[in-house]
C-alpha positions as CSV (number, residue, x, y, z in Angstrom):
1,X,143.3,-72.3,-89.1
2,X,146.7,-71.5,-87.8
3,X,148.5,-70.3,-91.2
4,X,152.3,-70.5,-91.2
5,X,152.8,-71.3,-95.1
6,X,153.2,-68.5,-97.7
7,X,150.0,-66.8,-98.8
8,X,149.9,-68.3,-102.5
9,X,149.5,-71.3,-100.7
10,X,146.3,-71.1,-99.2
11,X,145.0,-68.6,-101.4
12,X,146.1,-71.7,-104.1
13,X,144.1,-74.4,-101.6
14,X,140.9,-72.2,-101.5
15,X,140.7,-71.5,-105.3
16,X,141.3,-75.3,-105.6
17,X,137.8,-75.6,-103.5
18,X,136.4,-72.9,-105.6
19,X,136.9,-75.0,-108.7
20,X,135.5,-78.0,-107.6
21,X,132.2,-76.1,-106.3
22,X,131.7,-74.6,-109.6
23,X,132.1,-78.0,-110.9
24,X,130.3,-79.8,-108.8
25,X,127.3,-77.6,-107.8
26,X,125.3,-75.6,-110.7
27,X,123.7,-72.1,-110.4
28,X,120.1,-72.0,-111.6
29,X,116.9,-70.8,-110.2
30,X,114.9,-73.5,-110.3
31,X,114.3,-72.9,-107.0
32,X,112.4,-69.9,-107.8
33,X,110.5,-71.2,-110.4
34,X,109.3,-74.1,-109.0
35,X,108.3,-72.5,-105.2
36,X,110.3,-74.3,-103.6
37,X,112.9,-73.8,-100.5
38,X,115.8,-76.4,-101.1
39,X,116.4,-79.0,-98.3
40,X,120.2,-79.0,-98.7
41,X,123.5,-78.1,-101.0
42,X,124.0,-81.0,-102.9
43,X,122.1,-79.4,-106.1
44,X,123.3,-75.9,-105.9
45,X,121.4,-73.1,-106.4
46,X,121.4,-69.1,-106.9
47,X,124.2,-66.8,-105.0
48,X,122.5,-68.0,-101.4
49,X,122.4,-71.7,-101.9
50,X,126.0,-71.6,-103.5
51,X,127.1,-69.4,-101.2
52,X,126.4,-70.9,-98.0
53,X,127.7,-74.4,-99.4
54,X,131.1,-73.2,-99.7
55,X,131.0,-71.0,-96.0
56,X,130.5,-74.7,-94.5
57,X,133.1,-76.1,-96.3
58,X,135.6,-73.4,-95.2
59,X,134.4,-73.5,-91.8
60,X,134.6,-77.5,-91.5
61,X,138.5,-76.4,-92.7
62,X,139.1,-74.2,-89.8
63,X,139.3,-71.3,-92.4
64,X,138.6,-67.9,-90.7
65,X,135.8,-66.9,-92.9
66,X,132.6,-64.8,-93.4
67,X,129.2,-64.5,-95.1
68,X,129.5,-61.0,-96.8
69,X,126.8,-58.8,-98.8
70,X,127.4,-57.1,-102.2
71,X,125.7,-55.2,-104.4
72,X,124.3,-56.1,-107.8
73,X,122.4,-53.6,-109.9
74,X,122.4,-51.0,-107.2
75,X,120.5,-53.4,-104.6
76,X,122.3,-55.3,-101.8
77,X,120.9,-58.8,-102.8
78,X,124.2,-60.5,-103.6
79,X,126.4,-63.0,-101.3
80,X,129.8,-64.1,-101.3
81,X,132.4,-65.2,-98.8
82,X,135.0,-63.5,-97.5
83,X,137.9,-65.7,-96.2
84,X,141.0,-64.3,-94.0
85,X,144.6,-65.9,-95.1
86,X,147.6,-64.5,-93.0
87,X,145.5,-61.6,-91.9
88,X,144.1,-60.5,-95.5
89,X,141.0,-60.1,-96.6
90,X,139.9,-62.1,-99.7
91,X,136.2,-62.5,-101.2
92,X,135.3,-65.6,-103.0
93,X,132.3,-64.8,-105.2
94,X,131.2,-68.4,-105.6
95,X,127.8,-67.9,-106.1
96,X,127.9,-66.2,-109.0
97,X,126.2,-67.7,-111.9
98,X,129.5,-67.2,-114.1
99,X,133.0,-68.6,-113.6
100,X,134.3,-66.4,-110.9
101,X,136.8,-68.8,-109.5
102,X,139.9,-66.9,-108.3
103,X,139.7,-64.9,-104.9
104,X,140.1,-61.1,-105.5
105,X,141.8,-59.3,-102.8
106,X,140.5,-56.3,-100.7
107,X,144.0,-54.3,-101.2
108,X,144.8,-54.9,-104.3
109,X,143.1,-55.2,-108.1
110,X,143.9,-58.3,-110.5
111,X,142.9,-59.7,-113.3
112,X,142.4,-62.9,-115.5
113,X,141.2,-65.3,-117.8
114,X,138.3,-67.7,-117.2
115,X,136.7,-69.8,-119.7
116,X,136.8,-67.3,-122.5
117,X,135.8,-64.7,-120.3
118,X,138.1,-61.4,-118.4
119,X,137.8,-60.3,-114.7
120,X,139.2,-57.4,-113.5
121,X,139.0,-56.1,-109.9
122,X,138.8,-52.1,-109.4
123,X,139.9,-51.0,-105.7
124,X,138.3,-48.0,-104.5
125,X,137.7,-45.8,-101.8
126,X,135.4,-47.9,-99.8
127,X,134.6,-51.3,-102.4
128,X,135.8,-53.5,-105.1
129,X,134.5,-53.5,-108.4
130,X,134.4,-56.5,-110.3
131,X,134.2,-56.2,-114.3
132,X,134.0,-58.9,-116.6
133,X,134.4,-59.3,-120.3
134,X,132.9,-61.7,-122.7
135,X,131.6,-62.0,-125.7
136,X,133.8,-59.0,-126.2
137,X,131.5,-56.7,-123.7
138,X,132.4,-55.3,-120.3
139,X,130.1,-55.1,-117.4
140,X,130.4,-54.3,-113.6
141,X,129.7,-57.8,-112.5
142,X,129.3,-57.0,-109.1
143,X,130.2,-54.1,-106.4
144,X,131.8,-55.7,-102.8
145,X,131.6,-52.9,-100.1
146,X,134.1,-53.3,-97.6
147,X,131.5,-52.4,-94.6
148,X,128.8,-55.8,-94.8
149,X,125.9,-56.5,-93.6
150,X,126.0,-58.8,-90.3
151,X,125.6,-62.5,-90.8
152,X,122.3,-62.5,-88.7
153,X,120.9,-59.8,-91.8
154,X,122.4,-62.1,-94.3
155,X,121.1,-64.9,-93.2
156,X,117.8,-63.3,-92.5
157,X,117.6,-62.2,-96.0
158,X,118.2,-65.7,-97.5
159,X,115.8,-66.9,-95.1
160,X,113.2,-64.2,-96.9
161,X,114.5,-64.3,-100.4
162,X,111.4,-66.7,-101.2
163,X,108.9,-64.2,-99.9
164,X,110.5,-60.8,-100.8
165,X,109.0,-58.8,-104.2
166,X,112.5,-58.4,-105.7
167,X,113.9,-58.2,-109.2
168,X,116.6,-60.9,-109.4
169,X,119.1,-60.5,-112.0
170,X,118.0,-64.2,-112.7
171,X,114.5,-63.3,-112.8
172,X,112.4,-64.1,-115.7
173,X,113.4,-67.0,-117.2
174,X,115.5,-70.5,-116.8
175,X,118.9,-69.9,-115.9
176,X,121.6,-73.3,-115.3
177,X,125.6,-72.9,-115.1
178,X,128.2,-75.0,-114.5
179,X,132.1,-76.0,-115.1
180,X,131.6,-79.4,-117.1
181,X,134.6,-80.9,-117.8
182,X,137.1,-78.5,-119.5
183,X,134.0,-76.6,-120.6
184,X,131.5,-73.4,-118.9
185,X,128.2,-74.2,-119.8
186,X,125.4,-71.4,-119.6
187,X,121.3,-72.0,-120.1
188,X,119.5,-68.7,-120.5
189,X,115.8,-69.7,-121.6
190,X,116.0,-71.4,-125.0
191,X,119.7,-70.9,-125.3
192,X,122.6,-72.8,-124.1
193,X,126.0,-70.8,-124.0
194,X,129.1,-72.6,-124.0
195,X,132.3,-71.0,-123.1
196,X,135.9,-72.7,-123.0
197,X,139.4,-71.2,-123.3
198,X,140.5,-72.1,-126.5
199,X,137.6,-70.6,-128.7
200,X,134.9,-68.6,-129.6
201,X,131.4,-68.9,-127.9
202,X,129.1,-71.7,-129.2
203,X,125.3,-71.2,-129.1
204,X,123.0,-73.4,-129.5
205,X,119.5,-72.6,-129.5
206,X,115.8,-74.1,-129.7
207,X,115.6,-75.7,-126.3
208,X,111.9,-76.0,-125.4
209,X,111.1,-75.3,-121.8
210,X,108.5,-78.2,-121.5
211,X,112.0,-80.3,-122.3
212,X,113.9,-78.7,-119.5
213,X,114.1,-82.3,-117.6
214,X,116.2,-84.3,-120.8
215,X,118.2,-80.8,-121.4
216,X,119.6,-80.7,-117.9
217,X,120.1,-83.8,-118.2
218,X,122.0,-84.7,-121.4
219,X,124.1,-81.4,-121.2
220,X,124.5,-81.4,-116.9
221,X,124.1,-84.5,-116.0
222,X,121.7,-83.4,-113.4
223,X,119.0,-84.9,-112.5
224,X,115.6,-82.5,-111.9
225,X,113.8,-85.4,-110.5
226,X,116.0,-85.9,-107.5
227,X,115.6,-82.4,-105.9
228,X,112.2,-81.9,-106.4
């Protein structure tokens, strides 16, 4: 894409299509649980599924972009985008299972406010560190070398992910997010998190996995029976 419009522009347009992925695509791994490789990106998906949704979207734009690795819990098992506007380098961390929906830039650090929640971006020598806050905790969300893997070892190691014996940070248990309406929603087993800008944390818990179908359902809007 031939860019002759001030940065804050397209970095603007691109967080614009950040929003409406986290809206309209949920992270979860049911995927994982259920065995079972999905057939498309319509029903999102972990860091891979989400991931390569959006590269396709900014590639049908004509958006110079790229799959890029990251780390997570010292392993290299994280994906994101990174997407070039006027010559700089931004990552778009879109698959993450929490509302990271601003582009962080690879020369310099920023931070703000989403959902209730604080990210901050550390430059250093060779990476970016993302932190986030909430609930009043900070945490190194995730570590963005500048130096990648290529997209043919990306793309191999989605194409594995299914058959590798790794320890996801979503491992374990039932995990759904998603932007619904002026609202971030989080499912972590029996406990559904919900997040907004204006107040405290809500929890409600007792959600019984045998009900996960009319959960999704009542508080997504999605509809388990139509991807597997």
């Amino acid at each position: 894409m031939i860019l002759n419009k001030s940065d804050d522009h397209f970095v603007k347009h691109v967080e614009r299509l950040m929003l409406n992925k986290f809206k309209e695509e949920p992270f979860h791994n049911l995927y994982f649980i259920y065995k079972t490789k999905p057939k498309g990106f319509n029903f999102g998906g972990t860091c891979s599924d989400k991931v390569l949704s959006f590269y396709k979207k900014l590639r049908d734009l004509k958006f110079e972009t790229k799959l890029h690795s990251s780390v997570i819990n010292n392993k290299e098992i994280h994906r994101l985008v990174s997407v070039t506007l006027n010559n700089k380098v931004y990552y778009a961390d879109v698959g993450n299972g929490w509302p990271s929906i601003k582009l962080f830039p690879k020369d310099y650090e920023i931070e703000y406010k989403s959902y209730g929640m604080t990210y901050r971006s550390i430059l250093k020598e060779s990476s970016l560190e993302v932190y986030i806050t909430r609930d009043n905790k900070k945490k190194l969300s995730v570590t963005i070398p500048f130096h990648s893997k290529t997209h043919e070892e990306i793309m191999q190691d989605i194409h594995n992910r299914f058959d590798q014996n790794i320890e996801y940070p979503f491992t374990g248990g039932i995990r759904f997010s998603q932007i619904i309406h002026d609202k971030f929603l989080f499912l972590r087993d029996d406990t559904l998190y919900i997040y907004s800008y204006d107040s405290a944390v809500k929890k409600i818990v007792g959600f019984e996995p045998g009900n996960l179908s009319e959960t999704l359902k009542h508080n997504f809007n999605f509809d388990i029976a139509s991807v597997f």
